[in-house]
C-alpha positions in Angstrom: -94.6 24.5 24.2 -96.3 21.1 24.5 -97.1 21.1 20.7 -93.0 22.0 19.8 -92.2 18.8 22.2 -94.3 16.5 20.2 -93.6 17.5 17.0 -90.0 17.3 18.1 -90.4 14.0 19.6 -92.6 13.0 16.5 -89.5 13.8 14.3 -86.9 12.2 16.6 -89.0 8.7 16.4 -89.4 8.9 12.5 -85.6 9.7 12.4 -85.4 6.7 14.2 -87.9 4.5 12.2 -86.3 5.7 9.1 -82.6 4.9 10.2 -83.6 1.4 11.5 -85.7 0.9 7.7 -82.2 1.7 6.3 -80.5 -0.7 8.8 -82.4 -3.7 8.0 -81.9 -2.9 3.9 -79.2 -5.5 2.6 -79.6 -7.4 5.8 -77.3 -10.7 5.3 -75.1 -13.2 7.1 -71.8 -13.0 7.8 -70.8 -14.1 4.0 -67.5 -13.6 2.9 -67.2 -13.1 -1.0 -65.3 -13.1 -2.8 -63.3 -15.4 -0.6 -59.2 -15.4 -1.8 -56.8 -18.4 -1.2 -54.0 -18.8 -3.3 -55.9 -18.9 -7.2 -58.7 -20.6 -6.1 -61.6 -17.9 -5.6 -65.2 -18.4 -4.0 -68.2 -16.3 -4.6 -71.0 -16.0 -2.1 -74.5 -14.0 -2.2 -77.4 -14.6 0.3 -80.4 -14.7 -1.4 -82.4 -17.3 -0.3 -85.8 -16.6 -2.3 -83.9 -16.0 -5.3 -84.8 -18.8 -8.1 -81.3 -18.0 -10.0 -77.8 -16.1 -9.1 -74.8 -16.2 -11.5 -71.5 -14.8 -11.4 -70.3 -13.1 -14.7 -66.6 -11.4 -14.7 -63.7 -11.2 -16.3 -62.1 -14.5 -14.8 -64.7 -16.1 -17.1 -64.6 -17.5 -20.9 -64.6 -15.2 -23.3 -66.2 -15.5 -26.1 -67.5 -13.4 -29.5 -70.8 -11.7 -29.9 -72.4 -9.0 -32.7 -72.6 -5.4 -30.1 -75.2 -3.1 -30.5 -73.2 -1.2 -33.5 -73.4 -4.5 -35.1 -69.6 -4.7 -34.9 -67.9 -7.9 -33.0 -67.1 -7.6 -29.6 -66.1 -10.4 -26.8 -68.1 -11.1 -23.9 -67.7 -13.3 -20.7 -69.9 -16.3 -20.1 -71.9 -16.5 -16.8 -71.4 -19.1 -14.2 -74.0 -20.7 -12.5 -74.0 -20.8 -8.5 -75.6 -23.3 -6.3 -77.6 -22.4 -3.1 -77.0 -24.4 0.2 -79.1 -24.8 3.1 -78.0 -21.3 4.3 -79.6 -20.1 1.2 -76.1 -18.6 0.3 -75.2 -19.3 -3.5 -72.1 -20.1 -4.1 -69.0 -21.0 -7.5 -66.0 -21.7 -7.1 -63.1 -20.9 -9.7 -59.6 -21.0 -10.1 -58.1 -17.7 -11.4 -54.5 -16.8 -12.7 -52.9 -13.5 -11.0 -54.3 -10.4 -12.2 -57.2 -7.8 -11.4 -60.8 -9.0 -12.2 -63.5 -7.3 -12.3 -67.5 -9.2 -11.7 -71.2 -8.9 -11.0 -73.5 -10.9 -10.0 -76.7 -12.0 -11.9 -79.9 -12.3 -9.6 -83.2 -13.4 -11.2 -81.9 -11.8 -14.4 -80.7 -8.4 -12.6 -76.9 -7.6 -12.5 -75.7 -6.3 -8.9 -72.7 -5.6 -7.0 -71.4 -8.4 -4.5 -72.7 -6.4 -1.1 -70.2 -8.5 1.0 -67.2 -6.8 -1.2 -66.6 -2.7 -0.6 -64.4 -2.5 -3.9 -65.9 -1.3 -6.7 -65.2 0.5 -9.6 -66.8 2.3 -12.4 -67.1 1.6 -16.0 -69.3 4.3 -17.9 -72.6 3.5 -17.3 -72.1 0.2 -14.8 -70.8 -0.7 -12.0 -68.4 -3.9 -11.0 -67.1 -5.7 -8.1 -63.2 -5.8 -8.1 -60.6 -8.4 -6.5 -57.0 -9.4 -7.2 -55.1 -12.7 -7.4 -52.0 -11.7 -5.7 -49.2 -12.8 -8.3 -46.1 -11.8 -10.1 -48.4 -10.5 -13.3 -50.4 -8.8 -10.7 -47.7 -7.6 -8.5 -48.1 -3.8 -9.3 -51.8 -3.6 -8.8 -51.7 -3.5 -5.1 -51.2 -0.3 -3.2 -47.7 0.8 -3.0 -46.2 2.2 0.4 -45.2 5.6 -1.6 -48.4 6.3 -2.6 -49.0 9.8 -5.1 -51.8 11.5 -5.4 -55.2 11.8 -7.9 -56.0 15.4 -7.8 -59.6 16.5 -9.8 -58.9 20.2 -11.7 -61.5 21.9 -13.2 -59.9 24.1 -16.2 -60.9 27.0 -18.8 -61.2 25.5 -22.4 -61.3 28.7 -24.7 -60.8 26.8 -27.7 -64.2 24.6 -26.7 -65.6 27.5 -25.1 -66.0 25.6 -22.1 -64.9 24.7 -18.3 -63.8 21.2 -18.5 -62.4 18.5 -16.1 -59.4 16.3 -16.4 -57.2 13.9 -13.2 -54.2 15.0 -12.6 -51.9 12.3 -10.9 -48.5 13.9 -9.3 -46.2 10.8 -8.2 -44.8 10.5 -4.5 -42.9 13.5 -3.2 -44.3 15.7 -5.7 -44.7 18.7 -2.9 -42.1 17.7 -1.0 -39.7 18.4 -3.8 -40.5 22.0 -5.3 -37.6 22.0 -7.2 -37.9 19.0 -9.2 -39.5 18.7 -12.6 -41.3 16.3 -14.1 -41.9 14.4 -17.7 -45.8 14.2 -18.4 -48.0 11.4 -19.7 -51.4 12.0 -21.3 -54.1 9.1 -21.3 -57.4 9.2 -23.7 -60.1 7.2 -22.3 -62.1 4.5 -23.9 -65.3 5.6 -26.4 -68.4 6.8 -24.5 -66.2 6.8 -21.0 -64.4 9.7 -19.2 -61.9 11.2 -17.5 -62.0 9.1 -14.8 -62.0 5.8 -16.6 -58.5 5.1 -17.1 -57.8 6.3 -13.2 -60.5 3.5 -11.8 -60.6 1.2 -14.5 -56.8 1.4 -15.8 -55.1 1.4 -11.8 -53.0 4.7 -12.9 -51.7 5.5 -9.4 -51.1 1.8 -8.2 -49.1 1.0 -11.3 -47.1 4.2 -11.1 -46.5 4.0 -7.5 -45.1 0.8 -8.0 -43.2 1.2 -10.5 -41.7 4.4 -9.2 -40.9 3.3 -5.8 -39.3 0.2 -7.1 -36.7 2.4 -9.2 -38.2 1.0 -12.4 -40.3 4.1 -14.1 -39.5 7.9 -14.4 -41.2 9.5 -11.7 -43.7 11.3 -14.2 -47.1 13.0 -13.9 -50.0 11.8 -15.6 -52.5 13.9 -17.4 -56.7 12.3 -18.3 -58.8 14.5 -19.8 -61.9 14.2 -21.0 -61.5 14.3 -25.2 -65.4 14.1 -25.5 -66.8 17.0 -26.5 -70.1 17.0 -25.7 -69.4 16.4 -22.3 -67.0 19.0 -20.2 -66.8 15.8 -17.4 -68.1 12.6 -16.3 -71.8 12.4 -16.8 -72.4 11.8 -13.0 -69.9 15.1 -12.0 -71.1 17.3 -14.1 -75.1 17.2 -13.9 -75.8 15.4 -9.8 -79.0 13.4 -10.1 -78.4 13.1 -13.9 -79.8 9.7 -15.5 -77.3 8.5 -18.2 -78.7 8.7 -21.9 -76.8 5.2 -23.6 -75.1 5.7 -26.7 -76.7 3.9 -29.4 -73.5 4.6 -31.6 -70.2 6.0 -31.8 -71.3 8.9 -33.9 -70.7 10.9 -30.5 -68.4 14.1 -32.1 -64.6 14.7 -30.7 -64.4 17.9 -32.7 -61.0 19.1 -32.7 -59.3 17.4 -29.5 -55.4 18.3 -31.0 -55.9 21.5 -30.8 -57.7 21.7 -27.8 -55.0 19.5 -26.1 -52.1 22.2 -27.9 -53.8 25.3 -26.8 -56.1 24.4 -23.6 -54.3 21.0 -22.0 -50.8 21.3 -22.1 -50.6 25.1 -21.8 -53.1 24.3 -18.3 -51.0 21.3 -17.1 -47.2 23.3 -17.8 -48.1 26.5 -16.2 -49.7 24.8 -13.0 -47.4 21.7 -12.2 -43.4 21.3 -12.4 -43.2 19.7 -16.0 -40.4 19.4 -17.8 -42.0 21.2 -20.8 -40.3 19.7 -23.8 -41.3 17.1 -27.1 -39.0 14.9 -25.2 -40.8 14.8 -21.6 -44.4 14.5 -23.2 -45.7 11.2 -24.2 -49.6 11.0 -24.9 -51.7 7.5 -25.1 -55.2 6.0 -24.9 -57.5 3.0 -24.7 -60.2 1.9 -28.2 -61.8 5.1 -28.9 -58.2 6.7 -27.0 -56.0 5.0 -29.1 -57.7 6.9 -31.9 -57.8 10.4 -30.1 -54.1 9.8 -29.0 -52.9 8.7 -32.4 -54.5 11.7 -34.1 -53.0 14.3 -31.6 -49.3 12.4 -31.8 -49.5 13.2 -35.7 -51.0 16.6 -35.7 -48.5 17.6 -32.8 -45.4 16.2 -33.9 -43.4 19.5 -32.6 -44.9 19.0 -29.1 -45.0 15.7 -28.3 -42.5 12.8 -28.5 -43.9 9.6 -27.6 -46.8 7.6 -28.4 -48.6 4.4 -26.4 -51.9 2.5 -28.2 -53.9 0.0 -27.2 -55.0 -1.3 -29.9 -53.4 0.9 -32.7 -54.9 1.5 -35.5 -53.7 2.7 -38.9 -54.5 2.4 -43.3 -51.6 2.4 -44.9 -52.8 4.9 -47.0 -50.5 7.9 -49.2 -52.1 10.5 -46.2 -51.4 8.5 -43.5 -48.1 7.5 -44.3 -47.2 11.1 -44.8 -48.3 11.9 -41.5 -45.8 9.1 -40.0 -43.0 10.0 -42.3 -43.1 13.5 -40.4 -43.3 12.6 -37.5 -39.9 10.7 -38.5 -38.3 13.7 -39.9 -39.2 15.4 -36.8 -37.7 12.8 -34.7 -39.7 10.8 -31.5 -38.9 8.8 -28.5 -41.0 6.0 -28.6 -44.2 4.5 -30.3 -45.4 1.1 -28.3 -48.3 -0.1 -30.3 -50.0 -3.4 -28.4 -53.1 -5.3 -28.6 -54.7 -8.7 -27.8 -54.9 -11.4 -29.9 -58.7 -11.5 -30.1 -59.2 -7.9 -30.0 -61.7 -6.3 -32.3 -58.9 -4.1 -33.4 -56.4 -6.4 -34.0 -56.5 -6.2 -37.8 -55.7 -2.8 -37.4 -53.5 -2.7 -34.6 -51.1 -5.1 -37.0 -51.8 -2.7 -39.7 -50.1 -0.2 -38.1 -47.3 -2.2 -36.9 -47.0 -3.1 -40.4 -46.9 0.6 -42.1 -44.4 1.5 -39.2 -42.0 -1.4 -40.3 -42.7 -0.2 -44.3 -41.4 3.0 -43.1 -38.7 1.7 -41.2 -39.8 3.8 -37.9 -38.6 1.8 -34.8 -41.3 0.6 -32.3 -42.4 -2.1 -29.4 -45.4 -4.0 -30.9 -46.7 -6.8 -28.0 -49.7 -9.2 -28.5 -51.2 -10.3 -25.6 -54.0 -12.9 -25.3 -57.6 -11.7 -25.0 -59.6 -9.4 -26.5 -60.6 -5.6 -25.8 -60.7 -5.2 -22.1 -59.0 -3.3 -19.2 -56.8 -6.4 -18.3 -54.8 -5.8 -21.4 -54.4 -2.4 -21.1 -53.7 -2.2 -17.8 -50.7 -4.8 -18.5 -49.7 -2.9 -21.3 -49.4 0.2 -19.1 -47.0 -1.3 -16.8 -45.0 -2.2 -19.5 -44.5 0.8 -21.1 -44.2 3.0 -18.2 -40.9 1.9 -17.7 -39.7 2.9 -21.5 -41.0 6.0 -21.2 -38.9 9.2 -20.6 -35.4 7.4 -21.2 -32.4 8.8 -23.3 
């Protein structure tokens, strides 16, 4: 009996010990970071035996570099902060409205600001997040009819596997069982997942928004995963699971048309309310997405009648004008085709808006400044949403 109580006591106190350890990890004043007024925006990060911090983000300069595919790409400049007698570093910017996304760089190692509890995931990293509350901005904030995200797991027998996809269903989705609904599918961006254009793009918060405010069809919105090596996010599907980084873009899609004709849709229409016609189905994506998206608009012109790219990309080639010219006999909606100015793709993107006008099929083509990054497509998202799904 006496051994039981000191092994129990024993456990209790390293219980203890090991709770207390975990309390005085990330030990720090009371910093606020990143600190909000108006479009000026401070950064703080206590580390007082640090011999450099920087602040790297999106509200930064862009600029061009060579990535590791040896193909351009634009990258933000860091910032330098300056440590004061508290040993908090600190920058201060001024930023336009919009969403931006930043880390911090300490002694050469990229972190998370600790002081700020939103944070978001993209592929492999993972970034601070704030917003400079604005009109451009106005429809990234949480709505007050808010829908919902919902995770599904679903049989693939044309991959021969159980795959995952997000599933958003817009406010009063259950509270109307009667009403159907017009359905969007989003492709991610190259080496990313289902969950990228969710986190990343602000799906629900731009749909919300939109929706309450009378401006979009309430509509449900389908994101798979079209890589085919994986059946879900890397970190879902195998707990514990160290990413391998893709070296190149040589990853394979296989056939993701007809896994969306005979897996995705079928899933989605016999599950949720959709209005399951060419005319209520619109499908779009992101880089690598706007690729996958492109490719299953062409192969499925019967099933699906609207098309949204960021960037698009197309040769005017005697194949690929075929390809569009059916899809003109067969009749469609809408194509928006968008990019920014200093997007890799942008040669492309305006090669497809030129083949489009060559065959005299109607379409939205926006440029938008700045280069391949979320903040254009999520801009470009709440632009279209509100075209989508109209007679």
């Amino acid at each position: 009996m006496k051994t039981r109580f000191i092994i129990a006591m024993f456990m209790a106190l390293s219980l203890g010990a090991g709770a207390q350890e975990m309390a005085n990890i990330g030990k720090t004043i009371n910093v606020v970071s990143p600190e909000v007024n108006g479009t000026t925006v401070t950064f703080r990060l206590e580390a007082p035996d640090a011999r450099s911090v920087q602040v790297n983000g999106t509200m930064n300069e862009e600029y061009t570099i060579v990535n590791q595919f040896g193909g351009e790409a634009r990258a933000c400049r860091p910032k330098d902060m300056v440590k004061n007698a508290d040993g908090v570093w600190e920058y201060t910017c001024t930023c336009s409205p919009n969403f931006y996304n930043y880390v911090f760089i300490v002694d050469g190692l990229s972190i998370c600001d600790p002081a700020n509890p939103y944070r978001q995931r993209d592929g492999y990293d993972w970034l601070s997040a704030f917003i400079v509350d604005g009109d451009y901005s106005a429809n990234y904030r949480e709505a007050n009819q808010r829908g919902n995200l919902h995770q599904i797991w679903y049989d693939s027998p044309s991959l021969n596997a159980n795959r995952r996809m997000i599933v958003y269903t817009p406010y009063g989705y259950d509270e109307n069982p009667d009403k159907r609904y017009p359905v969007l599918y989003l492709m991610h961006g190259g080496m990313r997942d289902e969950e990228q254009w969710a986190d990343l793009g602000l799906v629900r918060q731009i749909l919300d928004n939109r929706i309450e405010k009378g401006e979009a069809e309430p509509m449900i919105v389908v994101m798979p995963n079209y890589r085919m090596e994986y059946a879900a996010a890397e970190h879902i599907e195998v707990p514990g699971y160290r990413f391998k980084r893709q070296n190149a873009l040589s990853f394979s899609r296989g056939n993701f048309p007809q896994s969306l004709k005979e897996d995705i849709i079928p899933y989605i229409d016999s599950h949720f309310r959709t209005i399951p016609d060419k005319a209520h189905r619109a499908v779009g994506g992101f880089s690598m997405g706007s690729i996958t998206s492109s490719n299953c608009f062409l192969a499925l012109p019967d099933l699906i009648g609207s098309l949204f790219v960021v960037p698009g990309s197309a040769r005017d080639t005697p194949q690929a004008a075929a390809q569009w010219e059916n899809v003109k006999a067969k009749g469609y909606n809408l194509i928006y085709v968008a990019t920014g100015i200093d997007d890799t793709g942008y040669e492309g993107c305006v090669a497809m808006h030129n083949l489009l006008d060559r065959l005299e099929m109607w379409h939205v083509f926006s440029v938008t400044p700045g280069g391949h990054a979320w903040y254009n497509c999520r801009h470009h998202l709440n632009a279209v949403v509100p075209l989508l799904f109209k007679e």
